[in-house]
TORDO-709183 format. One record per residue (C-alpha): z, x, y; residue number from 1. Coordinates in steps of 0.02 Angstrom, whole numbers, plus 50000, padded with zeros to 5 digits. Last residue first. Example, Ala and Ser with C-alpha at 12.3 -4.5 7.8 and 13.67 -1.06 7.14 Angstrom:
! residues 2
R;pz;px;py;num
R;50357;50684;49947;2
R;50390;50615;49775;1
This chain:
! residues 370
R;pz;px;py;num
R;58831;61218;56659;370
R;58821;61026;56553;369
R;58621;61025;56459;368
R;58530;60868;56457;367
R;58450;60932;56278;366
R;58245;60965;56347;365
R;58276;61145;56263;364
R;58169;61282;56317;363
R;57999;61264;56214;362
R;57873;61276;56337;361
R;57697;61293;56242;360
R;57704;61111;56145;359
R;57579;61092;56041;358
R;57487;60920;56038;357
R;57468;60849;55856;356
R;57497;60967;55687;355
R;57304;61029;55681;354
R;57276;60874;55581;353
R;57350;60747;55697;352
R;57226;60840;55828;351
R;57273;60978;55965;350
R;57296;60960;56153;349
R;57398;61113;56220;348
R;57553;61076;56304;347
R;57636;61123;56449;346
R;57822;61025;56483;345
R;57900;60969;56642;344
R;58069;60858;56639;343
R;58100;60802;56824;342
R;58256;60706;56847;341
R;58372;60652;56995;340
R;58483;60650;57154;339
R;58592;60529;57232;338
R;58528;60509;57427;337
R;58386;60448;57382;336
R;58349;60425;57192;335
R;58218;60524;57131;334
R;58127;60486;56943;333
R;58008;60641;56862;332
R;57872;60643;56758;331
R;57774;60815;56717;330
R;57667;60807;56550;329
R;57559;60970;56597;328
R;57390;60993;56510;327
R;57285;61113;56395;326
R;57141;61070;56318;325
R;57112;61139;56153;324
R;57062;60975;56071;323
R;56960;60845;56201;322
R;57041;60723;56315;321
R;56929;60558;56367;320
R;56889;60529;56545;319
R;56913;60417;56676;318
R;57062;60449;56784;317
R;57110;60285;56903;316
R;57301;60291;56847;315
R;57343;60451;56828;314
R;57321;60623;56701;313
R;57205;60739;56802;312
R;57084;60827;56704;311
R;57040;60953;56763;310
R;57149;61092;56844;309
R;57313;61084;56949;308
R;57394;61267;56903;307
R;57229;61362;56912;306
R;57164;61482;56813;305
R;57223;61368;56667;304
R;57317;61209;56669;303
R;57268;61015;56657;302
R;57344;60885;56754;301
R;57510;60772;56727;300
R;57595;60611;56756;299
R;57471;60555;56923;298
R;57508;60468;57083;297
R;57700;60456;57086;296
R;57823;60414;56949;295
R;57942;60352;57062;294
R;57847;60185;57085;293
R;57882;60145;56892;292
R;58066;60145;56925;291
R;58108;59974;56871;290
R;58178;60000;56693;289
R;58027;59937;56619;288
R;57922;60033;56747;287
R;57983;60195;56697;286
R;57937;60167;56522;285
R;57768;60086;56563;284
R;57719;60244;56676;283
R;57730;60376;56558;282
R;57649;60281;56403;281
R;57502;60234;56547;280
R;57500;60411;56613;279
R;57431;60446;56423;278
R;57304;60281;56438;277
R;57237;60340;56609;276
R;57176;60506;56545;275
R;57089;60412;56382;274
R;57131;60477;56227;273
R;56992;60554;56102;272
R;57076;60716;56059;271
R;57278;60677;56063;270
R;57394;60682;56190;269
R;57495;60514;56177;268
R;57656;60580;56097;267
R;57644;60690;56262;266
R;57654;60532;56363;265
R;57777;60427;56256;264
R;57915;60614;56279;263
R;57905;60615;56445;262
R;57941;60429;56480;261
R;58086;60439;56332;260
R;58154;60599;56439;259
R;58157;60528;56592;258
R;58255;60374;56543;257
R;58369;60488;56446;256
R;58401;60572;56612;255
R;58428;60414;56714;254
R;58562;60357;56598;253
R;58628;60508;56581;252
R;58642;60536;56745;251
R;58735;60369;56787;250
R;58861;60400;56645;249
R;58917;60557;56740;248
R;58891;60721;56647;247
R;59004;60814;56589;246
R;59085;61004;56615;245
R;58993;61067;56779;244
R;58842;61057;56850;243
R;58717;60941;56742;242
R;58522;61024;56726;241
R;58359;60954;56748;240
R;58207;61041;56671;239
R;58016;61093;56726;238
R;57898;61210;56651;237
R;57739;61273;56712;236
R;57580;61365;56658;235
R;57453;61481;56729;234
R;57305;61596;56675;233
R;57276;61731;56777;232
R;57301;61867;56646;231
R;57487;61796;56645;230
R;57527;61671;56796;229
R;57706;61623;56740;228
R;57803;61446;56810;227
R;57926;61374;56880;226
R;58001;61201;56908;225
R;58195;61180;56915;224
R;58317;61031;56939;223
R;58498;61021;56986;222
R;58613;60878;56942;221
R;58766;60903;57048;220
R;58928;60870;56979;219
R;59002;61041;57034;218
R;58914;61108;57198;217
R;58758;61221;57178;216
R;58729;61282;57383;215
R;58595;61218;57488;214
R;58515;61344;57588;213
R;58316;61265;57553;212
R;58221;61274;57417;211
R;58029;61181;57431;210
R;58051;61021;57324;209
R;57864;60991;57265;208
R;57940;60860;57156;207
R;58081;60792;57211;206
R;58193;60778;57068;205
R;58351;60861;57144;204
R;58369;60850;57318;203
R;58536;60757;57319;202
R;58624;60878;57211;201
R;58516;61027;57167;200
R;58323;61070;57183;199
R;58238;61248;57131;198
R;58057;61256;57144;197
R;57970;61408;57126;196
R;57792;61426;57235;195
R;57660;61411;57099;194
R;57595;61528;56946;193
R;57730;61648;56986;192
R;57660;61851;56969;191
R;57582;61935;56884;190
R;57679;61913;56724;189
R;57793;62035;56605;188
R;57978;62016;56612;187
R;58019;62080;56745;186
R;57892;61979;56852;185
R;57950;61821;56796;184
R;58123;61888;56823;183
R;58124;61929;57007;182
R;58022;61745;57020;181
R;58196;61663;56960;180
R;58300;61777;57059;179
R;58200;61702;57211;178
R;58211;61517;57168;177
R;58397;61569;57114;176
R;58429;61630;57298;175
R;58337;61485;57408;174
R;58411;61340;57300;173
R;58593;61423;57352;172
R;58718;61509;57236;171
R;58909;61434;57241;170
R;58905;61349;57053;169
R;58754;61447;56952;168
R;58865;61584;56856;167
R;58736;61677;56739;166
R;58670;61620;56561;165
R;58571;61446;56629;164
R;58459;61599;56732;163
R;58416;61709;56563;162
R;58343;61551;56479;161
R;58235;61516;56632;160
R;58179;61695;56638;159
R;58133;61712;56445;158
R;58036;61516;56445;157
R;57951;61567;56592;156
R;57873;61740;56488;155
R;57859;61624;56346;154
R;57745;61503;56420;153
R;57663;61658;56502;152
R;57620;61720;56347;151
R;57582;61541;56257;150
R;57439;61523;56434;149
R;57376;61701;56379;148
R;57360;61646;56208;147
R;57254;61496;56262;146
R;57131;61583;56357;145
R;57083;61698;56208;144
R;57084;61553;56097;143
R;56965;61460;56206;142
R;56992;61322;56323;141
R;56900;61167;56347;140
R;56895;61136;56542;139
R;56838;61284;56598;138
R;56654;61229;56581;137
R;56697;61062;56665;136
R;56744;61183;56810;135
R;56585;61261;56805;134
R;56495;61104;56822;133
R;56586;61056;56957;132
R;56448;61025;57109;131
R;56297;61148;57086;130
R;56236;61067;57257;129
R;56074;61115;57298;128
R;56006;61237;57427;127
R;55796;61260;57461;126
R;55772;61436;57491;125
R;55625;61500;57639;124
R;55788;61492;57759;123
R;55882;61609;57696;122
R;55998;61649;57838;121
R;56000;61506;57926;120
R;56038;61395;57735;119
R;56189;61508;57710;118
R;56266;61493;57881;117
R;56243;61284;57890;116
R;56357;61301;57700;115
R;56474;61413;57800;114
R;56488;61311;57940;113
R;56495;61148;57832;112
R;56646;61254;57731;111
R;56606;61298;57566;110
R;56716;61226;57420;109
R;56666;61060;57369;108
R;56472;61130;57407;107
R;56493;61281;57262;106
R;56267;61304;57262;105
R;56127;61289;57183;104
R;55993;61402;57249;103
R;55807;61343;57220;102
R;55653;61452;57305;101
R;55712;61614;57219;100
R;55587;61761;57220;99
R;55705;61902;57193;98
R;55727;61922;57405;97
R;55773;61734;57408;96
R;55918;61790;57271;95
R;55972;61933;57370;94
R;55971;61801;57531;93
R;56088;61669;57461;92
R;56234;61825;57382;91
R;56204;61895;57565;90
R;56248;61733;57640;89
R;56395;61695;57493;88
R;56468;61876;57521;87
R;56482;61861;57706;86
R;56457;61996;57820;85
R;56605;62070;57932;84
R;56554;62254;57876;83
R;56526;62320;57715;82
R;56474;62248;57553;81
R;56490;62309;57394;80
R;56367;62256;57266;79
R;56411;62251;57083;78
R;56335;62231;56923;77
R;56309;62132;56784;76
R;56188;62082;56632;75
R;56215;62239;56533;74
R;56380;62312;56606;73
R;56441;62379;56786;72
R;56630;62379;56775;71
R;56730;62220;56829;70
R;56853;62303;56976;69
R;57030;62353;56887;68
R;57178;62232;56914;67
R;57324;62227;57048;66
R;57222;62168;57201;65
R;57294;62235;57349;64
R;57179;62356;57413;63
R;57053;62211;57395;62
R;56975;62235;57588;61
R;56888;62370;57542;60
R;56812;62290;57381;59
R;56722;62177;57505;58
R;56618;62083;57391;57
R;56451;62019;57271;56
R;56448;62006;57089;55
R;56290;62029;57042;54
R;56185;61933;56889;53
R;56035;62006;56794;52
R;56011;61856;56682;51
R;55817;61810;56734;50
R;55879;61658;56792;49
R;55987;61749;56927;48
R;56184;61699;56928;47
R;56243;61785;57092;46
R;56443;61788;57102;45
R;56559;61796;57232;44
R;56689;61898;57284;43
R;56802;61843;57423;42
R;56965;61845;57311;41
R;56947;61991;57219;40
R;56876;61996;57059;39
R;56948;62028;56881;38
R;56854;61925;56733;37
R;56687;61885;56764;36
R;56654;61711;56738;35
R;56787;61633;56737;34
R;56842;61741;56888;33
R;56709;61700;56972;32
R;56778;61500;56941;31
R;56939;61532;56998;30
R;56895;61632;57167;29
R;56763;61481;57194;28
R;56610;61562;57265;27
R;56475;61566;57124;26
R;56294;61563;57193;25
R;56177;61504;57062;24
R;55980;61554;57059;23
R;55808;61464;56998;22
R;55900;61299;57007;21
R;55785;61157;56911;20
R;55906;61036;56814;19
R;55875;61149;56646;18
R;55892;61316;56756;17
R;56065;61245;56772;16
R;56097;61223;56592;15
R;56041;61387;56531;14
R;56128;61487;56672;13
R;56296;61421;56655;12
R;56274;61459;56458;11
R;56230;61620;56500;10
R;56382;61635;56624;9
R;56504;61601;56482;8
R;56414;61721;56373;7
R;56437;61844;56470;6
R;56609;61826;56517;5
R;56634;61808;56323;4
R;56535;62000;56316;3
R;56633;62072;56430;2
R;56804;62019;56360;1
């Protein structure tokens, strides 16, 4: 993977030093890692023009971090750091010390003190603002990234499959959130790619529901979101389950509402739609059948190092998807004091020729009686 790390920062490189910046100072955690592969959290990176880049950090203080330190290859090396000092300053002042006059850097994601600490402590360099560009690299996946989002598709599919096998009535949120993550990890990821949401009876289809002692009564609909972080790359899955022999006629209305709103919006992934138009076929479902305000702000978001990446699928979005973009499709309806629906898919975006958007979570969206 060296060389696509290096690539990826040589096309950083070549665009930047096209808009003026003699150096770029990477701080992001998501975005090093983009471009590097394996770093700690407070690493950073140093993108020189000449296209001897460092990555810059406290390995000390990364005791913790489960993969192997980026090995020095042609084009990058590392600099440990010791002390209290901060990896962006020194990152600033190495490329001052190379002749730099122009460093672009992450402004949405320094601090003002940390921005006013960079510019004391090289203060012959003029700072810029890289803004996003790096994240509009990571929009457009590769095939590389996108077989380690189907592996952790599958590795969420495995645990969520296992859990609808085991006795659910008389187990609280807290415990199957937590058996859930057990088997994530069993079966191959890093880790969760968000905090595990389990939601029964009256707090099912909240989103963001964080589990609570509530025990699984018969009747209750109960709701799950999880998801795998595999090679760092993240998806999610969400599904809403029946307790007990039948449903009541009021879930399955609600549920098949759900489901036709989920199903319009990934119908409408395709290369060339608009990010408004695809929470637009969400939206005008729910609305018809006056529950549009439950929808929330936004139907879906891309996926990747992150689990809320560009683009964001809601109202305002401007944009247009491209193919190999990978997205969530996550509406949901709540009904206070009754309970609801959340039905949470990860897809990749793919053309009418390359079979339309493909779906990476495949566990059955069937309103399923447990």
């Amino acid at each position: 993977m060296s060389e696509v790390h290096a690539a990826r920062r040589s096309r950083l490189r070549a665009r930047c030093s096209a808009a003026g910046s003699t150096a770029l100072v990477v701080s992001r955690p998501a975005n090093v890692r983009y471009l590097v592969g394996g770093a700690p959290a407070d690493a950073v990176l140093l993108v020189g023009r000449s296209g001897d880049d460092v990555l810059l950090s406290h390995w000390e203080a990364a005791d913790a971090f489960a993969e192997p330190r980026p090995a020095d290859t042609e084009g990058l090396r590392t600099e440990v750091l010791h002390g209290e000092s901060d990896p962006a300053t020194a990152a600033v002042a190495m490329a001052m010390k190379a002749g730099a006059d122009t460093v672009a850097v992450e402004e949405h994601h320094l601090t003002v003190a940390r921005h006013r600490a960079l510019a004391a402590g090289a203060p012959g360099v003029r700072l810029t603002d890289l803004g996003r560009v790096v994240e509009e690299h990571r929009l457009v996946k590769d095939e590389d990234e996108i077989a380690a989002l189907r592996i952790a598709a599958e590795i969420t599919d495995r645990a969520l499959g296992e859990l609808l096998e085991s006795i659910l009535v008389g187990r609280t949120e807290r415990h199957l959130a937590l058996e859930l993550e057990r088997r994530l990890v069993d079966h191959g990821a890093d880790g969760p790619a968000f905090a595990t949401s389990v939601a029964t009876g009256s707090h099912s289809g909240v989103a963001g529901h964080r589990p609570t002692d509530r025990r699984v009564e018969e009747g209750d609909f109960l709701s799950v979101c999880l998801g795998a972080r595999f090679r760092g790359y993240r998806c999610r899955i969400g599904r809403t389950f029946v307790i007990g022999s039948s449903p009541a006629d009021w879930q399955i209305e609600l549920y098949d509402l759900v489901f036709a709103a989920q199903r319009a919006a990934r119908e409408a992934l395709l290369p060339g739609a608009e990010y408004h138009a695809v929470d637009r076929a969400a939206r005008t479902v729910l609305e018809a059948a006056g529950h549009g305000s439950a929808l929330g702000p936004a139907t879906g978001h891309g996926v990747g190092l992150e689990i809320g990446e560009d683009p964001r699928l809601s109202p305002a979005a401007m944009g247009r998807l491209g193919p190999c973009v990978p997205v969530t499709v996550e509406p949901g309806v709540h009904l206070p004091g009754r309970g609801g629906v959340r039905i949470d898919d990860t897809l990749v975006v793919r053309s009418p020729a390359d079979g339309g958007p493909e779906l990476l979570t495949i566990t059955t969206k069937e309103l399923l009686a447990l």
